[in-house]
C-alpha positions in Angstrom: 0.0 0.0 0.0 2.5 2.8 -0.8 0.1 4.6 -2.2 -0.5 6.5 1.2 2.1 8.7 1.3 2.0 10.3 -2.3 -2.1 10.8 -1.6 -1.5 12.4 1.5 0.8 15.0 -0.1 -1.6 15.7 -2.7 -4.3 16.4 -0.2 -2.1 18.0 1.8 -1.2 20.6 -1.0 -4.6 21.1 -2.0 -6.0 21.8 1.7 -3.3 24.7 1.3 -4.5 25.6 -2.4 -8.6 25.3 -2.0 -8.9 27.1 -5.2 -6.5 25.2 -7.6 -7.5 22.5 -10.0 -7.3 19.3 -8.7 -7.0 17.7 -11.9 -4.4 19.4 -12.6 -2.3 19.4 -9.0 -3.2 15.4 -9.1 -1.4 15.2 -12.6 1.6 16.8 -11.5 2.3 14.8 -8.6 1.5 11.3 -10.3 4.1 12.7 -13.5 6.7 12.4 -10.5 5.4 8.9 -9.5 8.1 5.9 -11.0 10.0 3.0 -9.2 11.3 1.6 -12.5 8.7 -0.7 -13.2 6.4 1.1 -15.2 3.5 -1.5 -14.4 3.8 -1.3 -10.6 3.6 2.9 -11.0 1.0 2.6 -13.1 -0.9 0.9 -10.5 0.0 3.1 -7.9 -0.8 6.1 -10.3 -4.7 4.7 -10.3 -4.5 3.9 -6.5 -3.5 7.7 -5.9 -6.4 8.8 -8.1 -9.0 6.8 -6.4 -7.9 7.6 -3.1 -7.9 11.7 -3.6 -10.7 12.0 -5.6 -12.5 9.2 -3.1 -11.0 11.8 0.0 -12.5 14.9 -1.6 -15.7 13.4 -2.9 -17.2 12.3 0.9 -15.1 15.1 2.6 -17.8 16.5 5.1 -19.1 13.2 5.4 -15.7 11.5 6.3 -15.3 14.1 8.7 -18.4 13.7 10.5 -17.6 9.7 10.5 -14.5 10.6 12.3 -15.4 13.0 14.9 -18.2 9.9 15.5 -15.1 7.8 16.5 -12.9 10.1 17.9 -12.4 11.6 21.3 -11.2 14.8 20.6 -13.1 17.6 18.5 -12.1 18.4 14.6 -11.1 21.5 15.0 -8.4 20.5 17.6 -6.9 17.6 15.3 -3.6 18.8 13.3 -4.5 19.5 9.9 -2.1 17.1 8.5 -3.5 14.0 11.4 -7.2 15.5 9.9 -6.2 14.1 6.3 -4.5 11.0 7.3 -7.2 10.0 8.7 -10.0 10.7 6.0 -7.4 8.7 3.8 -8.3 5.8 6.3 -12.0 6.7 6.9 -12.5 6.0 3.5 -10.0 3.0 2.5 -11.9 1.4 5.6 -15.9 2.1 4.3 -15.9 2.7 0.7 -13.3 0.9 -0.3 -13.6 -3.0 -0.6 -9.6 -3.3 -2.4 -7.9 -4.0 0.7 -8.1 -5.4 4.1 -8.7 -3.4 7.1 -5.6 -4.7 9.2 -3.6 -3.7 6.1 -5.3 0.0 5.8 -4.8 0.4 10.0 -0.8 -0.6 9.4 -0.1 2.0 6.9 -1.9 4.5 7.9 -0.6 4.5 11.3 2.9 3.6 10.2 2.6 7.0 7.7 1.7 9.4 10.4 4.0 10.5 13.0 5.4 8.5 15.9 3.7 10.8 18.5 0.8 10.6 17.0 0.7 6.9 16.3 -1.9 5.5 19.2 -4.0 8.3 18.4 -4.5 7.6 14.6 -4.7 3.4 15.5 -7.3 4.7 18.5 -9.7 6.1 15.7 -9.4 4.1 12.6 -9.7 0.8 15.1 -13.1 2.2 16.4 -13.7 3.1 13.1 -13.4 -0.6 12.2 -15.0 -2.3 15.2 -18.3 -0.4 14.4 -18.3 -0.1 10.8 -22.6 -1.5 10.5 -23.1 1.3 13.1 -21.3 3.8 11.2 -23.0 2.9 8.3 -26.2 3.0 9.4 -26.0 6.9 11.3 -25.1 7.8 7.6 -29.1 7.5 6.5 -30.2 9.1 9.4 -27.7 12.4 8.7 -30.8 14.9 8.3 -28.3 17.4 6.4 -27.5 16.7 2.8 -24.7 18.6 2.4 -23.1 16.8 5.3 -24.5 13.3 3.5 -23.4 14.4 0.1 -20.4 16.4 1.1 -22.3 19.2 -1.5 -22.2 23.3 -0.8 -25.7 24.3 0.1 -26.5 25.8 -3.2 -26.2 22.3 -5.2 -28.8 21.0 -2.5 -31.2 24.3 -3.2 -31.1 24.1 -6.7 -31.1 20.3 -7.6 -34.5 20.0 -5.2 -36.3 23.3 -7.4 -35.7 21.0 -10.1 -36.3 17.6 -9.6 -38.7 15.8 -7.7 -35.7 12.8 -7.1 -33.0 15.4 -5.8 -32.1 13.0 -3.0 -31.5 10.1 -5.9 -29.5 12.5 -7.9 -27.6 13.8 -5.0 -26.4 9.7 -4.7 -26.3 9.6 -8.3 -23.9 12.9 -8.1 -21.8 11.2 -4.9 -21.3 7.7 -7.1 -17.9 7.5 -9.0 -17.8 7.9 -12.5 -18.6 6.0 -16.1 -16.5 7.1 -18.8 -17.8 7.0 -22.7 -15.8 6.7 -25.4 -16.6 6.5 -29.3 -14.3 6.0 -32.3 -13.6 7.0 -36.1 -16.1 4.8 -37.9 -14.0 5.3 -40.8 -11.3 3.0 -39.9 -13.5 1.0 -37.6 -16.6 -0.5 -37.2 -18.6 -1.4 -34.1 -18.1 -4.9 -33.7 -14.1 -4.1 -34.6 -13.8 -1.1 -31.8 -15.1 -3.4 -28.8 -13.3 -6.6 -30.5 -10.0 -4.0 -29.7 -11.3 -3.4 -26.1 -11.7 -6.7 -25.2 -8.4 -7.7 -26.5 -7.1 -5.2 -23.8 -9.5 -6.3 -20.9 -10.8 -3.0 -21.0 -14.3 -3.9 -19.7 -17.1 -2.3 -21.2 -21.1 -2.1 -22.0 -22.2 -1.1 -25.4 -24.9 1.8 -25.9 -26.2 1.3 -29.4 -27.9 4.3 -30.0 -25.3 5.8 -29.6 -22.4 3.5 -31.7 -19.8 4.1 -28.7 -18.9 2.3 -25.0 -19.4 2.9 -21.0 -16.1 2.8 -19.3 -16.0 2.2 -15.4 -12.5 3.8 -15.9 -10.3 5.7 -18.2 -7.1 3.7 -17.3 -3.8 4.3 -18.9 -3.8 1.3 -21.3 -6.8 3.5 -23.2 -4.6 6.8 -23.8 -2.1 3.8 -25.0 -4.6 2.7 -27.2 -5.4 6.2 -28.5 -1.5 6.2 -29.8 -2.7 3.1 -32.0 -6.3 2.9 -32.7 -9.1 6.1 -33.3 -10.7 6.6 -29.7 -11.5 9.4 -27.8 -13.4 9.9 -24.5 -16.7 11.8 -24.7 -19.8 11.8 -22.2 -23.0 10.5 -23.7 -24.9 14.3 -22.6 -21.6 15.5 -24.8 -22.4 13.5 -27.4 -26.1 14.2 -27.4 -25.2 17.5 -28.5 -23.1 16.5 -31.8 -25.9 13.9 -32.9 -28.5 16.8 -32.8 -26.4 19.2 -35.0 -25.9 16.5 -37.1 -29.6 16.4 -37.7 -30.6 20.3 -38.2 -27.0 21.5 -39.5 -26.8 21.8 -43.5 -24.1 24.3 -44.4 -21.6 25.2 -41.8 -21.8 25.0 -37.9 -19.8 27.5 -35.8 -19.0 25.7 -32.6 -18.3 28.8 -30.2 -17.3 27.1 -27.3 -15.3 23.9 -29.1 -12.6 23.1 -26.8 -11.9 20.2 -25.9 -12.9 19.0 -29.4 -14.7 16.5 -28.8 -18.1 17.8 -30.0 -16.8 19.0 -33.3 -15.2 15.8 -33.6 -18.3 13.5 -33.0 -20.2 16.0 -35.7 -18.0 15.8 -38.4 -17.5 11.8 -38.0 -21.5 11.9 -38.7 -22.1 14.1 -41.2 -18.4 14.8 -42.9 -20.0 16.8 -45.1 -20.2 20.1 -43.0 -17.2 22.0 -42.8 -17.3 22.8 -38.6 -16.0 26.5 -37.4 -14.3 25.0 -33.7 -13.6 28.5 -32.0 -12.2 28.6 -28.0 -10.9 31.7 -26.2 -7.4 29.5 -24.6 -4.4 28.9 -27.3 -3.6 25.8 -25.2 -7.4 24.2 -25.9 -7.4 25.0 -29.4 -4.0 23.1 -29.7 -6.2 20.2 -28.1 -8.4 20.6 -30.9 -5.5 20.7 -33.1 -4.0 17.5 -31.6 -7.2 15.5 -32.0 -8.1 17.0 -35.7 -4.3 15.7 -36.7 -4.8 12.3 -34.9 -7.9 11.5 -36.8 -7.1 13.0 -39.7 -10.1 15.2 -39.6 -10.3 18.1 -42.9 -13.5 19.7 -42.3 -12.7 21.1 -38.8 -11.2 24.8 -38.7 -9.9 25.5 -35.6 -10.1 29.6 -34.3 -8.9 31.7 -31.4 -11.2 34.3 -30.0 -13.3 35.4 -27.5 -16.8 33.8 -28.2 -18.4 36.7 -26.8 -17.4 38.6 -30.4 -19.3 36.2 -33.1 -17.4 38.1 -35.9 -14.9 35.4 -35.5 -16.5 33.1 -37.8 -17.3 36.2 -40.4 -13.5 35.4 -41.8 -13.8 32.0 -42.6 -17.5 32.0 -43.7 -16.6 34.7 -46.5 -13.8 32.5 -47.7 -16.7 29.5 -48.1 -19.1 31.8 -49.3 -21.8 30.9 -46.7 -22.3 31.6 -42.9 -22.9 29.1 -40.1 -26.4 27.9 -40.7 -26.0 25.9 -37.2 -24.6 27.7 -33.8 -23.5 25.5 -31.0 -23.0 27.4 -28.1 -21.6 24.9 -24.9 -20.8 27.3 -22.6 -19.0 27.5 -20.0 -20.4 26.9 -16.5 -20.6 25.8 -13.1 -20.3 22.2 -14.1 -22.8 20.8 -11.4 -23.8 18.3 -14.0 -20.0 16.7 -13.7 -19.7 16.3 -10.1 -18.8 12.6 -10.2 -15.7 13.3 -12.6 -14.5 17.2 -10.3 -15.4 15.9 -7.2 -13.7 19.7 -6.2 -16.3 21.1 -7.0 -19.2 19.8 -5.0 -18.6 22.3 -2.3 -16.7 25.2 -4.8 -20.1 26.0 -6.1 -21.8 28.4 -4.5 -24.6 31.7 -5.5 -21.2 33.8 -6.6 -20.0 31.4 -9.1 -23.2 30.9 -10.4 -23.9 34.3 -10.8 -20.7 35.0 -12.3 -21.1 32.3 -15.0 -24.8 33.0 -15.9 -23.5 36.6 -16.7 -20.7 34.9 -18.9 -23.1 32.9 -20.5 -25.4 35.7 -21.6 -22.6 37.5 -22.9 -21.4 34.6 -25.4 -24.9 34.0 -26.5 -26.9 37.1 -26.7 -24.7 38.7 -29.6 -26.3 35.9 -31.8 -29.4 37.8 -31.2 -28.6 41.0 -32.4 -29.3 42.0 -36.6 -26.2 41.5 -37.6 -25.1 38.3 -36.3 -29.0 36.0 -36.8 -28.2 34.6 -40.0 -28.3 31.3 -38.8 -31.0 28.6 -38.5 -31.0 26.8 -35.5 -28.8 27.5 -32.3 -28.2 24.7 -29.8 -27.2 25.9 -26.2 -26.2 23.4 -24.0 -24.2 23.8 -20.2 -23.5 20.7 -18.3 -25.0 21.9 -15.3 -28.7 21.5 -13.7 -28.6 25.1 -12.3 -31.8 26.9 -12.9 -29.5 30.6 -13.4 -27.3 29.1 -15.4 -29.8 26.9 -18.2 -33.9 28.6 -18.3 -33.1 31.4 -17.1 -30.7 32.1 -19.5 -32.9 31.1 -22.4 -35.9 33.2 -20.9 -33.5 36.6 -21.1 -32.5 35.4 -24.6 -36.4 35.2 -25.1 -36.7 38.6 -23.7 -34.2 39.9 -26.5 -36.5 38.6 -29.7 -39.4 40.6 -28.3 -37.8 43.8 -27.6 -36.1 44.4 -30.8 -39.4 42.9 -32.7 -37.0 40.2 -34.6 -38.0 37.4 -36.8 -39.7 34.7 -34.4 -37.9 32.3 -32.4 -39.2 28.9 -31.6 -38.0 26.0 -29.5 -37.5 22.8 -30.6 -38.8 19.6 -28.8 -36.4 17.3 -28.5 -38.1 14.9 -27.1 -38.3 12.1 -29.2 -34.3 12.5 -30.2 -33.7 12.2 -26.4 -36.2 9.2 -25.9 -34.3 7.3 -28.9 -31.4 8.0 -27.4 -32.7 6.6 -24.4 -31.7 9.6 -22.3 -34.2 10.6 -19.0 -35.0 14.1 -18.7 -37.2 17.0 -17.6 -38.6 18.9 -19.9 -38.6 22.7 -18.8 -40.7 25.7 -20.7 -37.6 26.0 -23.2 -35.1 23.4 -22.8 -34.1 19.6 -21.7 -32.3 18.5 -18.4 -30.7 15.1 -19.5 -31.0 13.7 -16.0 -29.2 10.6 -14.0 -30.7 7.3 -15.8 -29.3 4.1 -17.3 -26.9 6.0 -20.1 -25.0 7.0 -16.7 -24.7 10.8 -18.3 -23.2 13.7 -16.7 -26.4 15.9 -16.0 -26.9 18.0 -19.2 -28.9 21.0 -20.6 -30.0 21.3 -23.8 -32.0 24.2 -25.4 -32.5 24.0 -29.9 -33.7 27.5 -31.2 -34.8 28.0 -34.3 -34.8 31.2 -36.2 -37.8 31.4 -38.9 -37.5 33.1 -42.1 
């Protein structure tokens, strides 16, 4: 179990850093992670990624399990003792990959000699009344403490769904991964065929002509070096399967980066020559990178600020024609991701909502002014569940076509391209909430506008 020590550094770093991106912190420190045997690092790479994210997604709940089993009050345990012992707290009750006399050893042998009896004290008690422990959890009457979520996820998820306590465990579960492939070079049966010949485990969703993934493991970004794979949530993909049904000219995705939509779009319908626009020189590389892997022609990748739409003007007067099809994925909260940024489930709060509704406005509502509505149909999509950040937005955007007495705007019903996908959702006044359900989604919003003539 050396895994220990290198988790408790990262945790320790980003009790220090709140704000950073654990993503990213948790990269760094596993890029330093090697013992000569690539295998064996490997292995301890994935153990140190379980373990953090594990740590950070029960936090508050972890905590309250240990002051349960402890004799002296959190707030007078050493901050470093603190995280030791939520690395235990959960190796011990929601982890099954190792044997509690093995998780008590290590975890007492990494903390510090003084405080040795004090850490074996807690984590034994934790261990001797495990059923009890588990069964207090139920009765915890605060969901943010159950959930380890700020209080505005809790506020918002229950306005909008009458399940908010089965999407709150939906939210707290780990992850699925979904991946899909270049039907060009491979077919369906050929793509899992690969998989399995890999022990990659996986579970086909037909509708959608790609895989569930329990995990994204190393041996798959090997396999991306060989083979035409690339990871993209089935709410993600939702979104390029519906362009590929309304777009007919040229799409301008405003938002593009990482790629992936543009990607998935242009495998479908290669047609369409794709405008993939993001504000960061580093994520349009990304799109760059993929384009190149797959050897993808019709995808144009731009630099700009999306909240200036005249960065497609350039490369629609070379074609002759302007984006017929707007996809507008825009940056948010990301409530609808918690199980992949388990960082985030108490980061999000009425400020950082706030703040990214306003940024969201201001990437969409230039599309409603006279010179940029040339288009037909504009999909906006946010993965997030937040009511600011997804109705809201569309009702001020509704707000705009009747003040300045445009041409008539209509929403689309998309419910029978969600049913077919097999997606569950709510259907709001204006838009879609692709909800928890058997696709195992990230919680999406969609909303298709179309412009008439």
């Amino acid at each position: 179990m050396n895994f220990i020590s290198p988790a408790l550094q990262v945790l320790k770093q980003y009790a220090g850093e709140n704000e950073t991106n654990l993503k990213l912190l948790l990269s760094n420190h596993l890029n330093r992670i090697s013992n000569g045997n690539e295998s064996q690092s490997d292995s301890i790479r994935y153990t140190v990624t379980r373990t953090v994210y594990g740590v950070i997604r029960h936090i508050k709940l972890l905590d309250y399990l240990i002051g349960q089993c402890s004799d002296r009050p959190l707030n007078r345990i050493q901050s470093d003792i603190k995280i030791l012992l939520e690395i235990g707290a959960f190796l011990l009750l929601f982890s099954s990959s190792y044997p509690d006399y093995a998780v008590l050893n290590e975890t007492v042998s990494a903390s510090p000699k003084k405080t040795r009896s004090f850490v074996n004290a807690v984590l034994r008690n934790m261990t001797r009344n495990k059923e009890k422990l588990f069964g207090s959890i139920d009765k915890i009457e605060d969901p943010t403490i159950r959930f380890s979520v700020s209080p505005a996820i809790v506020h918002h998820l229950k306005k909008l769904s009458p399940n908010w306590i089965d999407d709150l465990k939906y939210l707290d579960s780990e992850p699925a991964f979904h991946i899909r492939f270049d039907p060009r070079v491979l077919d369906y049966i050929k793509a899992g065929e690969i998989l399995n010949s890999h022990r990659i485990e996986f579970k086909e969703l037909h509708a959608f002509k790609s895989f569930e993934l329990k995990e994204v493991r190393r041996v798959l970004h090997e396999l991306m070096d060989s083979y035409p794979f690339f990871v993209q949530d089935a709410g993600s993909q939702s979104i390029s399967i519906i362009a590929s049904q309304y777009a007919r000219s040229l799409v301008a995705d405003v938002c593009a980066a990482p790629g992936t939509k543009s990607v998935t779009l242009a495998l479908l319908n290669p047609s369409i020559p794709i405008i993939a626009n993001d504000i960061d020189f580093g994520r349009v590389r990304l799109i760059k990178e993929t384009i190149t892997r797959l050897n993808i022609h019709s995808i144009y990748p731009v630099v700009s600020d999306a909240r200036n739409p005249g960065f497609s003007h350039k490369i629609s007067s070379q074609m002759n024609k302007n984006p017929d099809f707007i996809i507008v994925d825009a940056p948010c909260t990301s409530s609808g991701t918690l199980r992949k940024s388990p960082d985030l489930k108490l980061k999000i709060n009425e400020n950082s909502i706030s703040r990214n509704a306003g940024l969201q406005y201001e990437i969409i509502a230039p599309w409603f002014n006279e010179v940029n509505t040339f288009w037909n149909y504009l999909l906006y999509s946010v993965c997030s569940f937040i009511y600011d950040e997804t109705e809201a937005v569309m009702n001020r955007i509704s707000q705009i076509a009747k003040d300045f007495n445009y041409d008539s705007f209509e929403w689309i019903d998309l419910s029978s391209e969600l049913q077919s996908l097999g997606f569950n959702f709510i259907r709001a006044e204006k838009g879609f909430y692709l909800m928890p359900g058997p696709l195992n989604n990230d919680i999406f919003y969609l909303s298709l506008i179309k412009k008439s003539k």
